[in-house]
C-alpha positions as CSV (number, residue, x, y, z in Angstrom):
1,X,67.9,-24.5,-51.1
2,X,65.3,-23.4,-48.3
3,X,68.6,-22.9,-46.1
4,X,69.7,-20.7,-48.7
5,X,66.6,-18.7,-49.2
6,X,65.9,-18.4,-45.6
7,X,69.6,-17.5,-44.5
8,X,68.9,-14.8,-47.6
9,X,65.8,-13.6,-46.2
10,X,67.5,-13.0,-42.7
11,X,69.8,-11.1,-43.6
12,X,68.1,-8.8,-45.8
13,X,65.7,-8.1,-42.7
14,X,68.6,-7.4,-40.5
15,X,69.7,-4.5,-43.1
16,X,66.6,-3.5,-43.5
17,X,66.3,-3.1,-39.7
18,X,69.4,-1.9,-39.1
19,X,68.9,0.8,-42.0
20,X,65.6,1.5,-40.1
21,X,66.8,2.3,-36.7
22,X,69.5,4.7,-38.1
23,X,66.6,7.0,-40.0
24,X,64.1,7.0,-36.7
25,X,63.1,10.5,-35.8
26,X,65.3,12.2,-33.7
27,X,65.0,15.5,-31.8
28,X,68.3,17.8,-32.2
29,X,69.3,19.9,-29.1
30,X,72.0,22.7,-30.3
31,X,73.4,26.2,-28.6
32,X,76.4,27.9,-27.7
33,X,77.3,28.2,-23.8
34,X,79.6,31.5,-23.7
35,X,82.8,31.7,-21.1
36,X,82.9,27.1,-21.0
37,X,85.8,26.5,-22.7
38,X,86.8,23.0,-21.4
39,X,83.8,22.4,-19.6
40,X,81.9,19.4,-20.4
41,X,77.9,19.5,-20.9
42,X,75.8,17.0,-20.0
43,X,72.6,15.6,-21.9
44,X,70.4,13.8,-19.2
45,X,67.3,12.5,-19.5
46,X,64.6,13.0,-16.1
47,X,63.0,9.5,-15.8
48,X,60.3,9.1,-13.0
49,X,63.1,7.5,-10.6
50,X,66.2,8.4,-11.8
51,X,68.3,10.6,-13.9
52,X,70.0,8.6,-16.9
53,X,73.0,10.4,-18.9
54,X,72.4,10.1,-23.0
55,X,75.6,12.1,-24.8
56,X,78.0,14.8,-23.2
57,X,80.2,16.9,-25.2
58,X,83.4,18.9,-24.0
59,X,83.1,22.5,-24.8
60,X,85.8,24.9,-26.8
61,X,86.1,28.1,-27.3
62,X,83.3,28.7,-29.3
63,X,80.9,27.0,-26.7
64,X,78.9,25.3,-29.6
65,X,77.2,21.8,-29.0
66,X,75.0,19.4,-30.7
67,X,73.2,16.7,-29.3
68,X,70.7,14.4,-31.7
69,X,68.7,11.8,-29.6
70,X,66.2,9.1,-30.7
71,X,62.6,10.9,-30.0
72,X,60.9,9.4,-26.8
73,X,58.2,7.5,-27.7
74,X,55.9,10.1,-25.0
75,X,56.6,13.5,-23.8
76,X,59.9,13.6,-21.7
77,X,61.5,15.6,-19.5
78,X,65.1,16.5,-20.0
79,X,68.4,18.2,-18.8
80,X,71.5,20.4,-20.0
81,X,74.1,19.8,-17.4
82,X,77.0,22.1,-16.9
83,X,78.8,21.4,-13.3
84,X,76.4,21.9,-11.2
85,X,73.7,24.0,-13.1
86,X,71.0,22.6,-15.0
87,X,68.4,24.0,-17.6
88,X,65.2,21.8,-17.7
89,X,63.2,21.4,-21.1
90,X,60.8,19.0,-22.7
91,X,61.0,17.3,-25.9
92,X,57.6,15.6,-27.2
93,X,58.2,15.6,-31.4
94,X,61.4,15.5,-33.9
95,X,62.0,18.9,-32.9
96,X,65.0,21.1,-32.8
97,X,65.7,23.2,-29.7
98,X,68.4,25.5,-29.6
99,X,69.8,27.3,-26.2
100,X,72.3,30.4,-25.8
101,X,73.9,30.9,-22.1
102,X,76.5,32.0,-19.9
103,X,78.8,29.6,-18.3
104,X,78.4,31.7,-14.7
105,X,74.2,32.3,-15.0
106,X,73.5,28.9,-16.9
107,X,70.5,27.9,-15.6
108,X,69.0,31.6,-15.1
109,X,69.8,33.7,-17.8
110,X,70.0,31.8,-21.4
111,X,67.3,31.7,-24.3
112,X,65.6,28.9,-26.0
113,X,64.3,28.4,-28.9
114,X,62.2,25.8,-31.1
115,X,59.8,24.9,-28.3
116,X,57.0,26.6,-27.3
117,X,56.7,23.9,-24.1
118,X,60.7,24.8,-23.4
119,X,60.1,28.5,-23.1
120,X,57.5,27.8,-20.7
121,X,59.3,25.6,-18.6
122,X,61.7,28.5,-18.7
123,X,59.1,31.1,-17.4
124,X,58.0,28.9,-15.2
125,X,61.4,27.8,-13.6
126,X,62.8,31.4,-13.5
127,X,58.9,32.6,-11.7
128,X,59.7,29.8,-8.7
129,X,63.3,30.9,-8.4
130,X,61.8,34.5,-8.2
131,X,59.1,33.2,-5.3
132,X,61.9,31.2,-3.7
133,X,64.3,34.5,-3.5
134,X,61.3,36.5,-2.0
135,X,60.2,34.2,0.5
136,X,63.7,33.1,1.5
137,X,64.0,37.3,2.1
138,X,61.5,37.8,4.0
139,X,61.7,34.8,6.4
140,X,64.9,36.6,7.2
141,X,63.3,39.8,8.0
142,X,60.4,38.0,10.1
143,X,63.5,36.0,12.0
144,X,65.4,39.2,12.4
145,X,62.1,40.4,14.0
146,X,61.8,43.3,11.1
147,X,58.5,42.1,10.8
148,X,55.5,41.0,12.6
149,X,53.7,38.0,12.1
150,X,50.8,39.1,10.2
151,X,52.7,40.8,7.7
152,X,55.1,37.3,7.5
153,X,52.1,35.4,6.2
154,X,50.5,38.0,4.4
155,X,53.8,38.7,2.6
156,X,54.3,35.0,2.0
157,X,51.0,34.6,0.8
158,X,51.6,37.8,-1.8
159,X,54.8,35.9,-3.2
160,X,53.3,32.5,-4.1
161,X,49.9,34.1,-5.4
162,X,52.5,36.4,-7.5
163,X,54.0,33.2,-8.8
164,X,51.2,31.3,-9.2
């Protein structure tokens, strides 16, 4: 009879367990990625030594994807994956964060939504791109010998403090 009852009492805990794990909080990621028919999209979580792939979904016409992931148990960094460009974002709650793009400007030109945290990795992102473009253009111009030294720093020094 204690066989019985315990045997019971197992597996009543594994349904209860198993019911559990299905309801834990989730965050959602949603959007539509214009011009990606056939294309897939990755979802990739950023760990501190490597990049780990979670869901991936092969785009139609419409461009519309879903993604629902278990919510990290702290703040983590994350990725939408399309060939070779990538949007970074945050997720730290059960929240739902939704992204519009282009399939030829992915990573620079699309909108997010849901996440105060995502639109400011965003701003930020799009801000070092902007710093990287400047200096990048005016190394040229010093290597060309457009400009002089001085104005090469000073120049350089104008584009990070603009970023910063």
């Amino acid at each position: 009879m204690k066989r019985i009852i315990l045997h019971l009492l197992c597996v009543v805990c594994g349904l209860w367990m198993m019911n559990a794990c299905k309801n834990a909080p989730e965050f959602v990621v949603t959007g539509i990625v214009a011009g990606a028919d056939g294309q897939t999209m990755y979802l990739e979580n950023i760990g501190i030594s490597s990049i780990t792939i979670l869901d991936s979904a092969k785009l139609n016409g419409s461009g519309k994807f879903e993604f629902k992931q278990p919510r990290p148990e702290y703040p983590d960094f994350f990725r939408l994956r399309l060939n070779d460009h990538l949007i970074n974002f945050s997720v730290d709650s059960t929240e739902t964060i939704s992204f519009i793009a282009d399939a030829g400007t992915f990573a620079t030109s699309y909108t997010v939504e849901g996440s105060e945290n995502c639109s400011d990795i965003r701003a930020i992102t799009l801000a070092q791109l902007d710093a990287n473009e400047d200096i990048n253009r005016i190394r040229k111009e010093y290597e060309s010998g457009l400009i002089s030294d001085t104005t090469y720093q000073l120049n350089v020094i104008n584009a990070i403090n603009t970023y910063k």
